[in-house]
N, C-alpha and C positions, 0 to 999 in steps of 0.2 A: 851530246853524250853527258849523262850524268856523272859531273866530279868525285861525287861520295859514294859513290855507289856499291856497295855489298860494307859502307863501315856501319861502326855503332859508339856514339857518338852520348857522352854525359856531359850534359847542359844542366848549372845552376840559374839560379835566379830565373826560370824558363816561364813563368807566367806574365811577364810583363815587359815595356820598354824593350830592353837591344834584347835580352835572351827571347824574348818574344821571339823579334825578329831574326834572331840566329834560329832559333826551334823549324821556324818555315819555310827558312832559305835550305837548313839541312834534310830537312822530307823533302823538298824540292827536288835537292840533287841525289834522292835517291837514300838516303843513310838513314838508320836505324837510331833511333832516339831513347835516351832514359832522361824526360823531364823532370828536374826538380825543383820545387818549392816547396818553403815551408809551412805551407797547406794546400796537401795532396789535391784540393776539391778544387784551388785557383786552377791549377795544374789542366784539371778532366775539363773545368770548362771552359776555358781560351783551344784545345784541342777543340771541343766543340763546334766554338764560334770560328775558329778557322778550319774544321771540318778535315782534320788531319787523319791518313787513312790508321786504323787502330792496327795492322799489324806490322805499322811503322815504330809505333807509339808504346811506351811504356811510362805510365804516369808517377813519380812518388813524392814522398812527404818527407823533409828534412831540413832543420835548422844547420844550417853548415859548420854555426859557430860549438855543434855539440857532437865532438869526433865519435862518438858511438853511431850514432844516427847516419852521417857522415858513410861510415865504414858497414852500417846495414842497407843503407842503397845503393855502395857501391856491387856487395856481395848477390845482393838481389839482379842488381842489371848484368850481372856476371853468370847468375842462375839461368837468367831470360835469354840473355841473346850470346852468350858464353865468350865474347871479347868484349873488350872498350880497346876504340882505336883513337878516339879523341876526347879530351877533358878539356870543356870549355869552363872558365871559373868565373862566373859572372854575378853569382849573387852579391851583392853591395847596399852599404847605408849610407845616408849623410848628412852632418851634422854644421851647421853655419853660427858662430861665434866669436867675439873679440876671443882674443888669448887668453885673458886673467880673467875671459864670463868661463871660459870651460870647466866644467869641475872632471877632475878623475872619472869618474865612473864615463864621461862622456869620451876620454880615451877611450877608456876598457872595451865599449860596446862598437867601437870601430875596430879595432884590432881585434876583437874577437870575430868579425863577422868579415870583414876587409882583407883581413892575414890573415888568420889560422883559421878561417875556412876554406882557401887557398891552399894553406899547407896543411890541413885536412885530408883539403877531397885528391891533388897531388901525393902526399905517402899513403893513402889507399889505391889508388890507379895503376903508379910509375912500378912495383913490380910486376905486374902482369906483362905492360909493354916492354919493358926490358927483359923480362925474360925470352919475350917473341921478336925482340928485335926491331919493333915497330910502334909507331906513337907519338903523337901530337898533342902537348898543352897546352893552351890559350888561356891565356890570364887576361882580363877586361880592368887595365888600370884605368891610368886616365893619363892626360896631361898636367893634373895636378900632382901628378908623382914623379914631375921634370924641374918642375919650380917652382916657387912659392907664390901664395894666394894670402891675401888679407882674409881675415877674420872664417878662415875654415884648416886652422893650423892640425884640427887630430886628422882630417880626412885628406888631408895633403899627407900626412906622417904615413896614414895607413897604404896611400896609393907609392911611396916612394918607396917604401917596405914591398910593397908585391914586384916593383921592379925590380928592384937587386935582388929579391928572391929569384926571379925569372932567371934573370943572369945567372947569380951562383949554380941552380940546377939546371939550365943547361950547360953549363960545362960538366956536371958530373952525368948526365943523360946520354950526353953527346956519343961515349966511348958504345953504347948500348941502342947507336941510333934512332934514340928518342928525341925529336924536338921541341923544345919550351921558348916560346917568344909572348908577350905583351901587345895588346894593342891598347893605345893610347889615346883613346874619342876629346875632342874637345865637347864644346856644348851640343848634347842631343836632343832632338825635342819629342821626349820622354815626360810620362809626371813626378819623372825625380826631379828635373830641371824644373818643375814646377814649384816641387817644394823647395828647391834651392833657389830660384828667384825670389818666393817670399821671407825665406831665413835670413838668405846674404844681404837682401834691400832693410831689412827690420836691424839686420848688427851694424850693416853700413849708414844708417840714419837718414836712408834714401826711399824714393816711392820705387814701388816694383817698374813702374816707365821707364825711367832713369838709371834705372839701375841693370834692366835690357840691356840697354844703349850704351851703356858705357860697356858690357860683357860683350857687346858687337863688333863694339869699335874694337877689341882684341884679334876678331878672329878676322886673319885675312880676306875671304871669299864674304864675310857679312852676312852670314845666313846660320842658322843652326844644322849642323849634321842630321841626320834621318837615320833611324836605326836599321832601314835597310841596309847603308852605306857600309856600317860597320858588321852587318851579318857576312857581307859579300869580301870583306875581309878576313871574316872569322873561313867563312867555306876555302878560300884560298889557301888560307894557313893548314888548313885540317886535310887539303888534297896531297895528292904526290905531284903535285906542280911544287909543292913548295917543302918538299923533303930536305932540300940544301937549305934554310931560312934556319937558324936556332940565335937564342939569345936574344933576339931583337926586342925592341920598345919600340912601335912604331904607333904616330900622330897620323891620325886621320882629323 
């Protein structure tokens, strides 16, 4: 039985890594999709190369850190499929340096893209489902918004920011049985973790080998996560298996 079946379901970051993998666990289970990136054309051709069927599919184009834009694909996947029953908020950057290398502006472009693309595409969505009494948001933190990390202090600030945002708005959702929970991936093996293996090893003064290996030695099981892993989370959260679940931060 298809879990998702008759929802319609907006997914950021959907051309690559976990949204990837969210994007085709959710056609999988049936649900109606508004992918977005911020180049509609990544968007049309990973649907492509995973051959996703097109009147599942609604492709658009959106910087999430630019609430206009933001609030014209929401309105559009509104036009198309006339609900969103799930807002997965996955788009994300990330930036690897000592503390006193960071400059301002390398906050800035994390919190604009990390938070308030977050709290973007969330006060675009959460009236509709509140008015219908139904609805599901997934926020893609991380485990760096549980504790702290050496030399990636703004992308730990931005991920701890999406978790107490998560909290705060599910309790105000709650009363409107919406629910907002976080999931919290450790190492994915995605090509962010690519670019963060080369950032973090270049601030840490290590070769990228060694610097695996010591991010291994962290994770109990010794393996990188799979961004299937955490689609198969994300479809749980977004079913009515998981209507009782709000507030959560939950470490995969």
């Amino acid at each position: 039985m298809s879990r998702l079946k008759s929802k319609v379901a907006f997914i950021t970051g959907a051309s690559r890594g976990i949204g990837r993998a969210v994007a085709q666990a959710y056609v999988r289970e049936g649900a109606r999709v508004a992918l977005v990136a911020t180049r509609k054309a990544n968007v049309q051709r990973m649907c492509e190369e995973l051959s996703l069927p097109a009147d599942q599919v609604l492709c658009l184009g959106a910087d999430v850190s630019k609430r206009e834009q933001v609030q014209q694909a929401v309105q559009d996947t509104l036009a198309h499929w006339g609900d969103i029953d799930v807002l997965i908020n996955n788009a994300g950057i990330y930036h690897a340096a000592s503390f006193l290398d960071h400059q301002a502006q390398d906050f800035q472009r994390l919190m604009d893209v990390n938070v308030f693309g977050v709290i973007h595409c969330m006060q675009a969505c959460l009236p509709q489902m509140q008015a219908r009494r139904h609805g599901a948001i997934i926020n893609i933190a991380s485990t760096a918004g549980k504790w702290g990390s050496r030399n990636q202090s703004a992308y730990n600030t931005s991920k701890h920011a999406v978790v107490g945002l998560t909290r705060c708005v599910a309790l105000e959702a709650s009363a409107h049985q919406v629910t907002v929970n976080a999931i919290c991936p450790g190492f994915v093996q995605t090509d962010m973790i690519d670019e963060l293996k080369a950032q973090a090893a270049q601030a840490a003064g290590a070769s990228v080998e060694d610097f695996l290996k010591a991010m291994l030695g962290r994770v109990p099981l010794g393996r990188l996560m799979q961004p299937e892993e955490i689609a198969e989370m994300a479809v749980h959260l977004g079913s009515d298996a998981a209507r009782g679940i709000t507030g959560q931060s939950i470490h995969i």
